[in-house]
C-alpha positions as CSV (number, residue, x, y, z in Angstrom):
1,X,0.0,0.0,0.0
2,X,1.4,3.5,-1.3
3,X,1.1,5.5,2.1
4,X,2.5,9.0,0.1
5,X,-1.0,9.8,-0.9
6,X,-1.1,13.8,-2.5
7,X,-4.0,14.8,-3.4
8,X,-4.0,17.3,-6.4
9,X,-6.7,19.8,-6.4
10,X,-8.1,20.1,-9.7
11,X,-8.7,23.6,-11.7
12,X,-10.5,23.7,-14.9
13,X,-10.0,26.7,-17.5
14,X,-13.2,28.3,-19.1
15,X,-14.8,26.5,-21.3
16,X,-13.4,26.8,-25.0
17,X,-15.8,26.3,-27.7
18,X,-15.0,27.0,-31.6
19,X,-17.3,26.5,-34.1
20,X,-16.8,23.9,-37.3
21,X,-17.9,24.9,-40.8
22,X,-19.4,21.8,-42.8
23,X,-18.2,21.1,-46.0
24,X,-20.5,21.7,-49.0
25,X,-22.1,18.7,-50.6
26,X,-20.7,19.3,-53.5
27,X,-17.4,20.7,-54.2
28,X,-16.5,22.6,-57.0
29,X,-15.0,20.3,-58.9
30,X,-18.2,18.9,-59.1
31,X,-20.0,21.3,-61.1
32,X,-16.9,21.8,-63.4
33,X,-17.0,18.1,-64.1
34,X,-20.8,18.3,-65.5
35,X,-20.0,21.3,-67.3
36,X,-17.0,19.5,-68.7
37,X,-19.2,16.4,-69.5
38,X,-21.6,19.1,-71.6
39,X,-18.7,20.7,-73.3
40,X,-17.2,17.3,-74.2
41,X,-20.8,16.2,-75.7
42,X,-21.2,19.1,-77.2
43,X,-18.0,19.3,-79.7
44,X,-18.6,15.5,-80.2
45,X,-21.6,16.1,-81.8
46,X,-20.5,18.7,-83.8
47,X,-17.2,16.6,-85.1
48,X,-20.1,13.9,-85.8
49,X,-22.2,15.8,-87.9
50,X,-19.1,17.2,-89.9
51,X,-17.2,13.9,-90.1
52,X,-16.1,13.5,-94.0
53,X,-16.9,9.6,-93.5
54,X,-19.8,7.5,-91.2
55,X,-17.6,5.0,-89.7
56,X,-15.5,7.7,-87.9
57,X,-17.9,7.5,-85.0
58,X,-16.1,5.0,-83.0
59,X,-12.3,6.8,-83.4
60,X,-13.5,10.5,-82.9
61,X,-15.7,9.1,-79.5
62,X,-12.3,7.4,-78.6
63,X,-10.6,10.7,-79.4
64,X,-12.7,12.7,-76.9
65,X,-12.4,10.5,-74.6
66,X,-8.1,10.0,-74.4
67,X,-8.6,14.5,-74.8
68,X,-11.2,14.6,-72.2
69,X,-8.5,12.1,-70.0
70,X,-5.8,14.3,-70.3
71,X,-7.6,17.4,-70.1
72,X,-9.1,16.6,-66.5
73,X,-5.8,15.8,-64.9
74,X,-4.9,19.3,-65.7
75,X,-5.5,22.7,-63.5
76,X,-7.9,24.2,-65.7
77,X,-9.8,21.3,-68.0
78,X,-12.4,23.2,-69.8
79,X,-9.8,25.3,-70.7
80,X,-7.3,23.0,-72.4
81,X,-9.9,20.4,-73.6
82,X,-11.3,22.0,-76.9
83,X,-7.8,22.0,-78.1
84,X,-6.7,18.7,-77.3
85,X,-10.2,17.8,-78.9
86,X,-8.8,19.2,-81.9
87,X,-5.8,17.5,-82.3
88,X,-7.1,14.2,-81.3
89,X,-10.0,14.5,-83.7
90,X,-7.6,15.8,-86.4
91,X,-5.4,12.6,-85.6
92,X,-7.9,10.2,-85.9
93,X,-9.4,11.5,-89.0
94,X,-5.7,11.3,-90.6
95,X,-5.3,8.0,-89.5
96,X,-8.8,6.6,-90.6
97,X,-7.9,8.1,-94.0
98,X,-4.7,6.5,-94.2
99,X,-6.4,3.3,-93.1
100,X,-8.8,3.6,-95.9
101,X,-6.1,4.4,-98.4
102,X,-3.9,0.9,-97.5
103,X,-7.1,-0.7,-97.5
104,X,-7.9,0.6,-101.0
105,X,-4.4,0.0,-102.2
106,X,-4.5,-3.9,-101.0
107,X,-7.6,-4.6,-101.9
108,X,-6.9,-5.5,-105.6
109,X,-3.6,-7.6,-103.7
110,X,-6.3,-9.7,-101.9
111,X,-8.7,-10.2,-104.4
C-alpha cells in the first residue's frame, strides 16, 4: 500500500468552444465536371455531324475520350480540352484516311 498519498486539487480553465464549418455537398470540382461532360458532348456532336466519312464515330468518340483524359488531370480542363479535342479528332481522321487508303491500295492484292 502506497502510504505517500497527494492529493492534487483540480482547476479547470473556461470553457473553450469554436465553431466547425461543414463542408459543401458538392465541391466545386463537381459542377466543373458536369460542365465539362456538356462541353465534351457538345463538340462531339458537332465533329459527328461534320465527319467526311460514317464510320468515324467509334475513333472520334475514342478521341474525346483520351482529350477529355488528359484534359481533367490538368488545372484548368475546360480550358485545355477544346484543343486537345482538336488535335485528337484531327489525328484520328488522318489515321482513318490513311487506313482507308492501305485498304484501298491492297484490296486488288487480296482479291
Amino acid at each position: 500500500m502506497n502510504i505517500n498519498k497527494r492529493f492534487v486539487p483540480t482547476e479547470f480553465g473556461p470553457e473553450t468552444r469554436f465553431e466547425l464549418r461543414p463542408t459543401p455537398p458538392a465541391p466545386f470540382r463537381a459542377t466543373q465536371e458536369t460542365e465539362f461532360e456538356r462541353l465534351k458532348n457538345q463538340l462531339l456532336a458537332e465533329q459527328l455531324v461534320t465527319a467526311p466519312a460514317p464510320g468515324l464515330s467509334p475513333p472520334l468518340r475514342r478521341a474525346a475520350n483520351e482529350a477529355a483524359a488528359l484534359a481533367w488531370v490538368t488545372q484548368f480542363p475546360l480550358l485545355v480540352f477544346p484543343v486537345l479535342f482538336a488535335e485528337k479528332t484531327a489525328a484520328a481522321v488522318r489515321q482513318a484516311q490513311r487506313q482507308a487508303r492501305i485498304y484501298a491500295n491492297n484490296l486488288p492484292i487480296a482479291a
